[in-house]
Backbone bond lengths (Angstrom), bond angles and torsions (degrees), N, CA, C in turn:
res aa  C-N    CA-C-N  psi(-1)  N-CA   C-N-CA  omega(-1)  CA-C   N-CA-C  phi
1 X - - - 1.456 - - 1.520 111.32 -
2 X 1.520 108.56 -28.53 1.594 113.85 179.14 1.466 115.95 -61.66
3 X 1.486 103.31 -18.89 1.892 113.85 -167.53 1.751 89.92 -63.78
4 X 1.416 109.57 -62.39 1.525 114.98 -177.00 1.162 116.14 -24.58
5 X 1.577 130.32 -60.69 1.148 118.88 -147.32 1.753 98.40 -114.80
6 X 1.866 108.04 20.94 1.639 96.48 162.85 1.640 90.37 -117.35
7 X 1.347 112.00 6.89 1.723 101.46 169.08 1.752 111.22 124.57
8 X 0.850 100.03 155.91 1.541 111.26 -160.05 1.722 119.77 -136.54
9 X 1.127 109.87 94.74 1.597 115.60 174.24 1.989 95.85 -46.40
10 X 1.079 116.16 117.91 1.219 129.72 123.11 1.721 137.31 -62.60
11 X 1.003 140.04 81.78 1.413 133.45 -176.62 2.105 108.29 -83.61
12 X 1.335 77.05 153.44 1.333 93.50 -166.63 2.357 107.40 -61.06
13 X 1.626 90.03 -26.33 1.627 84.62 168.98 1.531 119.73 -85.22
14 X 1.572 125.91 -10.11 1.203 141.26 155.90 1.261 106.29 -37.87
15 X 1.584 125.38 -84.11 0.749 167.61 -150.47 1.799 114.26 -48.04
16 X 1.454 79.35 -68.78 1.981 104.76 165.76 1.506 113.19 -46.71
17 X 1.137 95.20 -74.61 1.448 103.55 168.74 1.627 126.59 -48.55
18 X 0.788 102.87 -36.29 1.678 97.52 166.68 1.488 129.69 -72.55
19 X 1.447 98.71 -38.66 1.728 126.96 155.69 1.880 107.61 -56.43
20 X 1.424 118.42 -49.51 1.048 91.08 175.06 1.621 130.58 -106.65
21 X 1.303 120.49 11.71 1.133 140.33 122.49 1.457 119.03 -21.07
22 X 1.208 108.35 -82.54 1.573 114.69 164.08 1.306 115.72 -30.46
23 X 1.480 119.45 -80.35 1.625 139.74 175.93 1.906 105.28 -14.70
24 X 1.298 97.53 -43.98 1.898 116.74 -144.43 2.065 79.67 -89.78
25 X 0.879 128.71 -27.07 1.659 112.75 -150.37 1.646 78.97 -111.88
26 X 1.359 115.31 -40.66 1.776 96.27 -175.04 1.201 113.63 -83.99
27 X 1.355 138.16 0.34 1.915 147.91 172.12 1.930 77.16 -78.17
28 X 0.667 133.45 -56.98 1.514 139.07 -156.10 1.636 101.37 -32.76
29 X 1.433 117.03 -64.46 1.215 134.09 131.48 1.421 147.54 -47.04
30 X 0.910 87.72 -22.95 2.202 93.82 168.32 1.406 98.29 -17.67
31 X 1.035 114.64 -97.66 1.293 136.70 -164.14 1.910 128.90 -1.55
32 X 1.932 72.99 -46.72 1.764 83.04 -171.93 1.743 101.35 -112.56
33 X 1.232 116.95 -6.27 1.543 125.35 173.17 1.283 121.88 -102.98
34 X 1.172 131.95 112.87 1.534 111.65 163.29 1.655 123.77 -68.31
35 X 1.541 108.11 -12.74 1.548 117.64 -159.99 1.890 84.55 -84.16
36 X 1.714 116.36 -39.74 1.551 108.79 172.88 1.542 115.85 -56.88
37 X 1.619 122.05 -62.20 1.340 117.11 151.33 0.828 118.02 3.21
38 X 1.632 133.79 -94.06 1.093 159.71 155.64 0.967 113.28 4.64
39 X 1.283 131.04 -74.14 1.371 171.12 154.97 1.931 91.80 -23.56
40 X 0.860 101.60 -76.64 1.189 120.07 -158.56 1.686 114.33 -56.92
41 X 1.283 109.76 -30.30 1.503 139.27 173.29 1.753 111.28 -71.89
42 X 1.496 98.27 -65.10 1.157 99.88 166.74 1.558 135.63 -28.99
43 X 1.503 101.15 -88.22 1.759 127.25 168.04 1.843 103.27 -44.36
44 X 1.457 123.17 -28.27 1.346 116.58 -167.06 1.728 89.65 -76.61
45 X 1.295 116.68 -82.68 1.044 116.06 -176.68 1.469 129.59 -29.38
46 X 1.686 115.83 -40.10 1.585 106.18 -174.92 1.029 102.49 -83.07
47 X 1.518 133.87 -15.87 1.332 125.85 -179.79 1.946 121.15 -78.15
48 X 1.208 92.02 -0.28 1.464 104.95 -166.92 1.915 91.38 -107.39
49 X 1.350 116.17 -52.73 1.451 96.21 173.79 1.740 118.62 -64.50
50 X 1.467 120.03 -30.51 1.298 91.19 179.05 1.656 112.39 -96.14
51 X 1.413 124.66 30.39 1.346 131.12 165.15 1.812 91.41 -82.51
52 X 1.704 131.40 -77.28 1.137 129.99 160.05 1.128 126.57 -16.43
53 X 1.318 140.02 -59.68 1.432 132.33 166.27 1.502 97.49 -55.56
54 X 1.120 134.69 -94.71 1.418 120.38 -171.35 1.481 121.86 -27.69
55 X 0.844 101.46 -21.85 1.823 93.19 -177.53 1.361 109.74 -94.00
56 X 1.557 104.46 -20.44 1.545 107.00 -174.50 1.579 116.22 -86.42
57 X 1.722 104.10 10.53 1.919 96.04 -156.68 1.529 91.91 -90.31
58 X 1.480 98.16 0.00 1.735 92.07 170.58 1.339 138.87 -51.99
59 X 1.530 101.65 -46.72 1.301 126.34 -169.43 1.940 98.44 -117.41
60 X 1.314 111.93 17.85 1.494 109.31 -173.17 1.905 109.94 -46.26
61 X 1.300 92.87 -36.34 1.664 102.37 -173.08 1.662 112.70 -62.40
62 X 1.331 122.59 -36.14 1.056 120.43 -159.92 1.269 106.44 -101.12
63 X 1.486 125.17 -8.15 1.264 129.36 172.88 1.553 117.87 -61.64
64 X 1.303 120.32 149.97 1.495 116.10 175.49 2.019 118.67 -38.70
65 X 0.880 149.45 155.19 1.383 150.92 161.15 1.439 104.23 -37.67
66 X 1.448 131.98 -62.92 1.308 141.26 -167.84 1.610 114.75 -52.29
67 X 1.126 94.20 -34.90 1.734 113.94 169.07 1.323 129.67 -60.73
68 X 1.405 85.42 -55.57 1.422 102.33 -148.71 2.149 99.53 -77.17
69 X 1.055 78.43 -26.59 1.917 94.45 177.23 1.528 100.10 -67.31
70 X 1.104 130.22 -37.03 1.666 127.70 178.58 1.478 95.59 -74.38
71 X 1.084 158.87 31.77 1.466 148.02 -164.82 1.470 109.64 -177.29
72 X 1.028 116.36 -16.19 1.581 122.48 148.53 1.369 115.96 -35.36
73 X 1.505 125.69 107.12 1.351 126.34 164.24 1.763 129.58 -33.57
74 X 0.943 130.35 86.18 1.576 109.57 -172.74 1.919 113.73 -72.20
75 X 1.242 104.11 153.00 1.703 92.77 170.28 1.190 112.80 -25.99
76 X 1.620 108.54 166.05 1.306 126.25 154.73 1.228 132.02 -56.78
77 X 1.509 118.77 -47.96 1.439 135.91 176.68 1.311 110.24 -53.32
78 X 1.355 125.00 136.19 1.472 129.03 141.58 1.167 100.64 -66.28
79 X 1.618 97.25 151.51 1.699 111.82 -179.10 1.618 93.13 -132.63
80 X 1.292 136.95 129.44 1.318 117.02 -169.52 1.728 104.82 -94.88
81 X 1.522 110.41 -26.87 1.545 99.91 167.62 1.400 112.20 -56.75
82 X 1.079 138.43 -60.55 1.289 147.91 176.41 1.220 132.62 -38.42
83 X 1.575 107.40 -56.74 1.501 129.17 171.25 1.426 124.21 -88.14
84 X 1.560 117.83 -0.49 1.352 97.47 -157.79 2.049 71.00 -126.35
85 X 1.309 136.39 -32.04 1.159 123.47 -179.22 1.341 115.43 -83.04
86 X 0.796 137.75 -35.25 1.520 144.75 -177.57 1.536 102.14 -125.70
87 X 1.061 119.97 115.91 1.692 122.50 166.04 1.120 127.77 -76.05
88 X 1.523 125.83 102.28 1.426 120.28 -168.70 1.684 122.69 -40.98
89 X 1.373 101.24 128.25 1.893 92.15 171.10 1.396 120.18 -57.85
90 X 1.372 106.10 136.80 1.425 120.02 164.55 1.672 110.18 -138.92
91 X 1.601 95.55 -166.44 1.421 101.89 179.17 1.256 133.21 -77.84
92 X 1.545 126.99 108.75 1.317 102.55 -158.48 1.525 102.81 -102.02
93 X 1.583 119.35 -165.84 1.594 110.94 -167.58 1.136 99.40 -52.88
94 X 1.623 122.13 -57.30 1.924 124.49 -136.38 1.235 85.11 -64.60
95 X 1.560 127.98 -41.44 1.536 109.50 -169.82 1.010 111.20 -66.49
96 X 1.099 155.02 -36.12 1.709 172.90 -160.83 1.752 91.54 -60.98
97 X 1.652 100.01 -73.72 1.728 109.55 177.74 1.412 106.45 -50.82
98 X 1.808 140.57 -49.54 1.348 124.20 -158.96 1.735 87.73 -70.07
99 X 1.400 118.43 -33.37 1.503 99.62 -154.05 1.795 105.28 -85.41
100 X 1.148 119.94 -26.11 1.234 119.59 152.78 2.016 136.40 -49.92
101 X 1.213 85.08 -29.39 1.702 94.57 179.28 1.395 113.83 -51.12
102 X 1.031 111.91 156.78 1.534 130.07 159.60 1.187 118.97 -58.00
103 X 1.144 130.29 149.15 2.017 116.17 -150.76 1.983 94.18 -98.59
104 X 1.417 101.57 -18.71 1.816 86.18 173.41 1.935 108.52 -73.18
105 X 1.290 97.14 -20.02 1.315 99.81 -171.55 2.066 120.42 -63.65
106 X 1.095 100.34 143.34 2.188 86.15 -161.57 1.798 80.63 -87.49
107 X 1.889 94.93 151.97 1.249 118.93 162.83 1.126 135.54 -42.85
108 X 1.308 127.83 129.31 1.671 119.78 -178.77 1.610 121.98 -125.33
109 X 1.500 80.68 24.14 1.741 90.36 -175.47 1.918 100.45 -148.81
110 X 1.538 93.72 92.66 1.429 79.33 -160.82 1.675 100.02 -105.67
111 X 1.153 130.41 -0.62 1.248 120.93 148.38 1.946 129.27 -57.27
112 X 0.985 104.40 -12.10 1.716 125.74 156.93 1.439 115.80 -52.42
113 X 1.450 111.03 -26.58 1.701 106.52 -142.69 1.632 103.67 -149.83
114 X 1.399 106.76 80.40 1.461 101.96 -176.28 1.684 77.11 -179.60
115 X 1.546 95.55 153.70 1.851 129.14 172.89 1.442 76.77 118.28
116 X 1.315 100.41 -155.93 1.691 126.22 -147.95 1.619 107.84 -41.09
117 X 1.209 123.79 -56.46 1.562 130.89 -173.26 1.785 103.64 -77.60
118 X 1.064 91.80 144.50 1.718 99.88 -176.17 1.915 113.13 -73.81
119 X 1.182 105.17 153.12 1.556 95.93 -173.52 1.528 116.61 -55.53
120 X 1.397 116.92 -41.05 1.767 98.47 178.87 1.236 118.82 -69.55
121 X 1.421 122.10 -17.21 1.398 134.23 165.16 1.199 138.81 -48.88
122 X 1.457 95.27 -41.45 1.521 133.88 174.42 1.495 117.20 -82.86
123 X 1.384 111.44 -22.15 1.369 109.42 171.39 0.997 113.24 -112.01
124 X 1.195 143.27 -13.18 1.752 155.26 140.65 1.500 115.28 -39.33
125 X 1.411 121.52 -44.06 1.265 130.07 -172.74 1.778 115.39 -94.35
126 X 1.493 110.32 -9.05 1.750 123.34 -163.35 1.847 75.47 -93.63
127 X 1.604 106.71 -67.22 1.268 118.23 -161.01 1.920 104.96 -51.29
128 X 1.065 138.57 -32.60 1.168 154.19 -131.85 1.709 89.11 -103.26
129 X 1.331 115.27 -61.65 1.595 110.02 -179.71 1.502 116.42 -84.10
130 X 1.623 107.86 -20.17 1.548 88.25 172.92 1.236 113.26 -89.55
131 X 1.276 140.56 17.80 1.438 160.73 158.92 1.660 82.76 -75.43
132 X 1.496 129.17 -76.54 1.074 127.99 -165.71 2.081 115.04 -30.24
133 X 1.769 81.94 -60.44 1.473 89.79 176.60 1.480 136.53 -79.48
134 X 1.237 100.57 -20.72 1.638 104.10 161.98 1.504 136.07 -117.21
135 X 1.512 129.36 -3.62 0.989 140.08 160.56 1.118 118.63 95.66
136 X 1.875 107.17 0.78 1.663 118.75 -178.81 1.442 126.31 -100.15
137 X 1.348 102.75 134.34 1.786 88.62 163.69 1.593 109.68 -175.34
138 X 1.496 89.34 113.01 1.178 144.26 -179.56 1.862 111.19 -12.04
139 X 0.555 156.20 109.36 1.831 160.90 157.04 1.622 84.28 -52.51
140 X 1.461 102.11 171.66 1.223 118.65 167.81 1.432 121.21 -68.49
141 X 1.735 96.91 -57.53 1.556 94.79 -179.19 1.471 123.71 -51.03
142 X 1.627 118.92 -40.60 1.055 122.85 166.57 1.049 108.71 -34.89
143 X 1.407 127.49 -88.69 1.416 152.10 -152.96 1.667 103.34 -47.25
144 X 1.909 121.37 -42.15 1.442 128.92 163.23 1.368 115.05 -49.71
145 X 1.499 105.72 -42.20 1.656 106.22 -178.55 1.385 110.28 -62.24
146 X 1.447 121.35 -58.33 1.260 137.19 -172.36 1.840 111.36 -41.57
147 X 2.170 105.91 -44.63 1.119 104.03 -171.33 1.539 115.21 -92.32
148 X 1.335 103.26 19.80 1.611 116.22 159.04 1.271 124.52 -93.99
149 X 1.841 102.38 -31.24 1.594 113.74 154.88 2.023 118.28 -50.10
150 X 1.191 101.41 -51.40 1.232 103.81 176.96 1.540 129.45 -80.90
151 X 1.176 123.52 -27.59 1.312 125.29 159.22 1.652 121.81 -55.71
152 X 1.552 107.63 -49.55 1.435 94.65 165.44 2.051 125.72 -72.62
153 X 1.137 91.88 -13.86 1.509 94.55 158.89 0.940 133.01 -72.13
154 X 1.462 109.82 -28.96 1.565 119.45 -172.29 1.867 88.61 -75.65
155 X 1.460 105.74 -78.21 1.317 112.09 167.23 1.701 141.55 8.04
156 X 1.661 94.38 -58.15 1.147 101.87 175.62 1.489 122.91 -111.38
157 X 1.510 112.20 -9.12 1.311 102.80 169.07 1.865 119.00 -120.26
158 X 0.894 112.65 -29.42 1.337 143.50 127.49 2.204 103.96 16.63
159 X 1.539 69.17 -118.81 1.545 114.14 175.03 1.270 116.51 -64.56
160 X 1.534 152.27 127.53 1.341 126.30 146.93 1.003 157.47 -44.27
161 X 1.133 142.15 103.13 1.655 127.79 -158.85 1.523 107.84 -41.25
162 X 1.240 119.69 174.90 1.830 129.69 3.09 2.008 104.05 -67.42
163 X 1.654 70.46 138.26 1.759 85.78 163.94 1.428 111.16 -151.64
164 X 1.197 127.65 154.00 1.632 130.90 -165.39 1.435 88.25 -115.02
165 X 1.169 126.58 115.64 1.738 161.08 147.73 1.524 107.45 -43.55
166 X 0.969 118.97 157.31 1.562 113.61 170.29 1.659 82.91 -167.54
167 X 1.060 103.21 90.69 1.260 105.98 179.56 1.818 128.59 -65.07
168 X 1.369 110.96 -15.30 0.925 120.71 170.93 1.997 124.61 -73.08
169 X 1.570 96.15 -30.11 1.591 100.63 169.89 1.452 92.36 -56.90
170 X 1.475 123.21 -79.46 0.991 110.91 -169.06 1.849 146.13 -44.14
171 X 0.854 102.48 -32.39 1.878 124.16 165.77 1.384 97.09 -58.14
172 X 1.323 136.14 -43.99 1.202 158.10 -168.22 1.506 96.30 -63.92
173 X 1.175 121.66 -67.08 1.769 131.46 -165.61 1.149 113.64 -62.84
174 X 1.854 97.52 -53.07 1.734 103.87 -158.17 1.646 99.59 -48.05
175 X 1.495 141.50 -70.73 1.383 104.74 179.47 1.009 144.83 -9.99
176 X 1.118 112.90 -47.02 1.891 113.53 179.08 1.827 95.01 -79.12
177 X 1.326 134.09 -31.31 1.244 97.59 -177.65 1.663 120.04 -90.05
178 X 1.731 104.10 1.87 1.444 106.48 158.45 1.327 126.84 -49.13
179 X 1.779 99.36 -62.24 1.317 94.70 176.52 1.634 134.68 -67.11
180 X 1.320 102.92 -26.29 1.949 107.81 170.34 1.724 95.39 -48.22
181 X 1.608 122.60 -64.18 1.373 113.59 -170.27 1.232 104.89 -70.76
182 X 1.260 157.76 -1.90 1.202 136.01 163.90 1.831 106.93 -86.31
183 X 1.260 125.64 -45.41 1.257 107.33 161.79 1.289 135.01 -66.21
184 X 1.424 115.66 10.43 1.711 137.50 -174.03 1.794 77.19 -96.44
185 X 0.645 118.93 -88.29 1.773 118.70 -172.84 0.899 121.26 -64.86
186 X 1.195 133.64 -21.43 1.505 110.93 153.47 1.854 138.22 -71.87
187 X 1.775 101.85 -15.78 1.377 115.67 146.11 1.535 103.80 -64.45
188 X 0.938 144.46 -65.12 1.216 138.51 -166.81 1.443 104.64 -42.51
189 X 1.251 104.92 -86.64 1.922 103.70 179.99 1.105 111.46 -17.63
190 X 1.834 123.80 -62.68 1.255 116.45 -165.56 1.514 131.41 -68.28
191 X 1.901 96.86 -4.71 1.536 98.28 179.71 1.449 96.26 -108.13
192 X 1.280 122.34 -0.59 1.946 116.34 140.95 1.288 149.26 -47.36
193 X 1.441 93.03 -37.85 1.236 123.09 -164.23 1.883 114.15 -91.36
C-alpha cells in the first residue's frame, strides 16, 4: 500500500486495459444512455491510440521523423509547467487510422506527413512499417466506420456542444473499433509472450 503513496508506474498495457474494460461495460448500455455512449467512445478510442503507440515502438526508428516524435517515450515525471499548459504531442486516433489504412487508400492525417520526404512518401512508408508492426490494414469501410468513431468523439468531447447524436451511427461503428482493439492486443500478447 506504501508503493501508492511514493508513486506508481502506470504502464501503457495497464492502462489500455482498463480503458478498454471501461469502453466494453459502458457500450453495454449505449443504447439507452448517451452519457454510456459517451463513455463508451471516449475509453474506446484512448485505449486504441495507446495500444498503437505501443505496438509501434517497435519499428519507432524506421518510421518517418513526423511520427516517430509523436511516439517518443517522454519521462516518467509529470512536470506540471510542461504537462498541464501545453499537452505534449502524441498519437492521436486519425493518425492511428491514416497509419493503419491500406496503402491505395488517400491520407487523412496530413499533418503526419510533411518535412524532407514528400507526402505520398510519407504515407506509404508510416503505413508500410506499421503494417510491419501490427499486421493491420484497414479496408475502407473499416477505416469509414472508425471515422464515425472519431468524429463523434471529436464532437462531443472535443468541441462544445450543441451537437445532434444519432446514436445509432454510433452502435453501428463501435464493432469495427472492437475489433482494431482486439487485434491491438492480441499483437501485443504475442510480442509478450
Amino acid at each position: 500500500m506504501s508503493e501508492y503513496f511514493d508513486g506508481v508506474l502506470l504502464s501503457p498495457e495497464d492502462e489500455a486495459e482498463r480503458l478498454w474494460k471501461g469502453a466494453q461495460k459502458a457500450f453495454e448500455t449505449a443504447p439507452e444512455s448517451i452519457a454510456d455512449l459517451s463513455e463508451a467512445l471516449d475509453l474506446g478510442v484512448r485505449d486504441v491510440e495507446i495500444m498503437a503507440a505501443q505496438r509501434l515502438q517497435a519499428v519507432r526508428r524506421k518510421l518517418p521523423s513526423t511520427v516517430s516524435c509523436l511516439i517518443d517515450p517522454l519521462s516518467l515525471k509529470v512536470h506540471p509547467s510542461r504537462d498541464a499548459i501545453r499537452v505534449p504531442n502524441s498519437l492521436r486516433f486519425i493518425d492511428v487510422l491514416d497509419m493503419l489504412s491500406a496503402e491505395h487508400l488517400s491520407c487523412i492525417s496530413p499533418h503526419l506527413h510533411h518535412g524532407w520526404e514528400d507526402h505520398a512518401a510519407s504515407c506509404r512508408h508510416a503505413r508500410e512499417h506499421t503494417r510491419e508492426a501490427t499486421g493491420i490494414s484497414l479496408d475502407a469501410e473499416s477505416r469509414n466506420a472508425l471515422m464515425v468513431i472519431a468524429a463523434y468523439r471529436n464532437r462531443i468531447f472535443v468541441v462544445p456542444p450543441p451537437v445532434r447524436i444519432v446514436p445509432a451511427e454510433v452502435i453501428d461503428a463501435f464493432p469495427v473499433l472492437v475489433t482494431l482493439a482486439e487485434q491491438l492486443f492480441a499483437g501485443a500478447r504475442e510480442i509478450a509472450v
